[in-house]
C-alpha positions as CSV (number, residue, x, y, z in Angstrom):
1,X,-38.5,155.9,25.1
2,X,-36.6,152.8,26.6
3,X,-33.2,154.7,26.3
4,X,-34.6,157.4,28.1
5,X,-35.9,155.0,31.2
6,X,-32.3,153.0,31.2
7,X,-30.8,154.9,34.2
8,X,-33.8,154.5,35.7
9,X,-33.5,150.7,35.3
10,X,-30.6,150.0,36.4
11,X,-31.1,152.3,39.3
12,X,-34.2,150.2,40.4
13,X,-32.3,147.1,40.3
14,X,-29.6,148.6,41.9
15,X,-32.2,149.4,44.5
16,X,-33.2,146.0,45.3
17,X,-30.4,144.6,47.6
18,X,-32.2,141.2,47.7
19,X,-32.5,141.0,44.1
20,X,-30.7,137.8,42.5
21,X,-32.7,136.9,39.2
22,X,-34.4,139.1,36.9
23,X,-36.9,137.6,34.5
24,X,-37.1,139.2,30.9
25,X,-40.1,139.1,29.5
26,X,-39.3,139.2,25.6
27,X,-36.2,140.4,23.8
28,X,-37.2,144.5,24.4
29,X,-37.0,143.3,28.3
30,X,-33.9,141.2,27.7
31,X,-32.4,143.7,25.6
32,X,-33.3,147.2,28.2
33,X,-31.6,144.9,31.1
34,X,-28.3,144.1,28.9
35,X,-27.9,147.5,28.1
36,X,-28.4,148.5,31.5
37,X,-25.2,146.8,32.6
38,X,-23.8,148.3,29.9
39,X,-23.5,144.8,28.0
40,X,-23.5,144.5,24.0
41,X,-26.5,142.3,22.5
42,X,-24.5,139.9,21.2
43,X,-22.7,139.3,25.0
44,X,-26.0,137.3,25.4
45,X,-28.3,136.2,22.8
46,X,-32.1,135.9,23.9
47,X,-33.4,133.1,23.8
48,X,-36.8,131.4,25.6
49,X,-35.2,129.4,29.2
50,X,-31.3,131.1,28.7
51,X,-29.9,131.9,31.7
52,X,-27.2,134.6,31.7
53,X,-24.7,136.3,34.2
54,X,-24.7,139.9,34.7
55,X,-21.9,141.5,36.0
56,X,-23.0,142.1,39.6
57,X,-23.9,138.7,40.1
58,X,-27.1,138.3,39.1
59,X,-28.9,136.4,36.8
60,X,-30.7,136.9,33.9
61,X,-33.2,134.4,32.7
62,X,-35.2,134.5,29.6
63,X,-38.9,133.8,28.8
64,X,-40.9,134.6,25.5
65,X,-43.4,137.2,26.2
66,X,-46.9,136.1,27.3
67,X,-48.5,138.0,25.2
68,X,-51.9,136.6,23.4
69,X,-50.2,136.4,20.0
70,X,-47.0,134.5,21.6
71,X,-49.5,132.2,23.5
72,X,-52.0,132.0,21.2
73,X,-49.4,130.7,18.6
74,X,-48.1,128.2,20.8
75,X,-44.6,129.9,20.8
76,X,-45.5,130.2,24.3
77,X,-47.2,127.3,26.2
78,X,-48.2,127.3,29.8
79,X,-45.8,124.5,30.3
80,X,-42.8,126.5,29.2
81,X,-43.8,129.5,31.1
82,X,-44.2,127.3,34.2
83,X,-41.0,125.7,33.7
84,X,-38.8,129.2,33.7
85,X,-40.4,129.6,37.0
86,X,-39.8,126.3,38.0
87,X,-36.0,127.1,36.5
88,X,-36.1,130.1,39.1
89,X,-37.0,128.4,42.0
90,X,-34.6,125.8,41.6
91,X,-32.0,128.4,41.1
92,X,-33.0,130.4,44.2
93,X,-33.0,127.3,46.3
94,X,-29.2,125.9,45.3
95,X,-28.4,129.6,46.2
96,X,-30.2,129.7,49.8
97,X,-28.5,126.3,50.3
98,X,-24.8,127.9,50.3
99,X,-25.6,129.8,52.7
């Protein structure tokens, strides 16, 4: 099923002009966005808070799932999640402030 939905992927973020960091939630999303591009798994490892470059530019940046088990656990705390967001942002302003 998720090889069947990769053109349709990478066709949706082709489709979003404005688009310059995609948040994986999990490996399957990390993974499905990798092979997208076309990349091998081991090009970039996941990995919660990794930041990666894709070969159009963008960014990939990594987050554990927020699933219940994964937060339930404490593999995933509300204080990481917020700080992959707080990553983003911080990302997204240094780029609005080349331009």
């Amino acid at each position: 099923e998720i090889k069947n939905c990769q053109p349709f992927l990478r066709g949706r973020i082709d489709g979003l002009a404005r688009l310059e960091i995609i948040l994986a939630l999990g490996k399957i999303a990390h993974d499905s966005v990798l092979r997208s591009f076309g990349l091998r798994l081991a090009e970039a490892k996941f990995a919660h808070g990794a930041l990666h470059q894709l070969p159009d530019g963008r960014m990939l940046i990594d987050s554990y799932h927020c699933s219940r088990y994964n937060t339930n656990t404490g593999r995933l705390t509300t204080q990481m999640f917020q700080e992959v967001f707080a990553q983003i942002r911080h990302l997204l302003d240094l780029e609005n402030n080349k331009s």
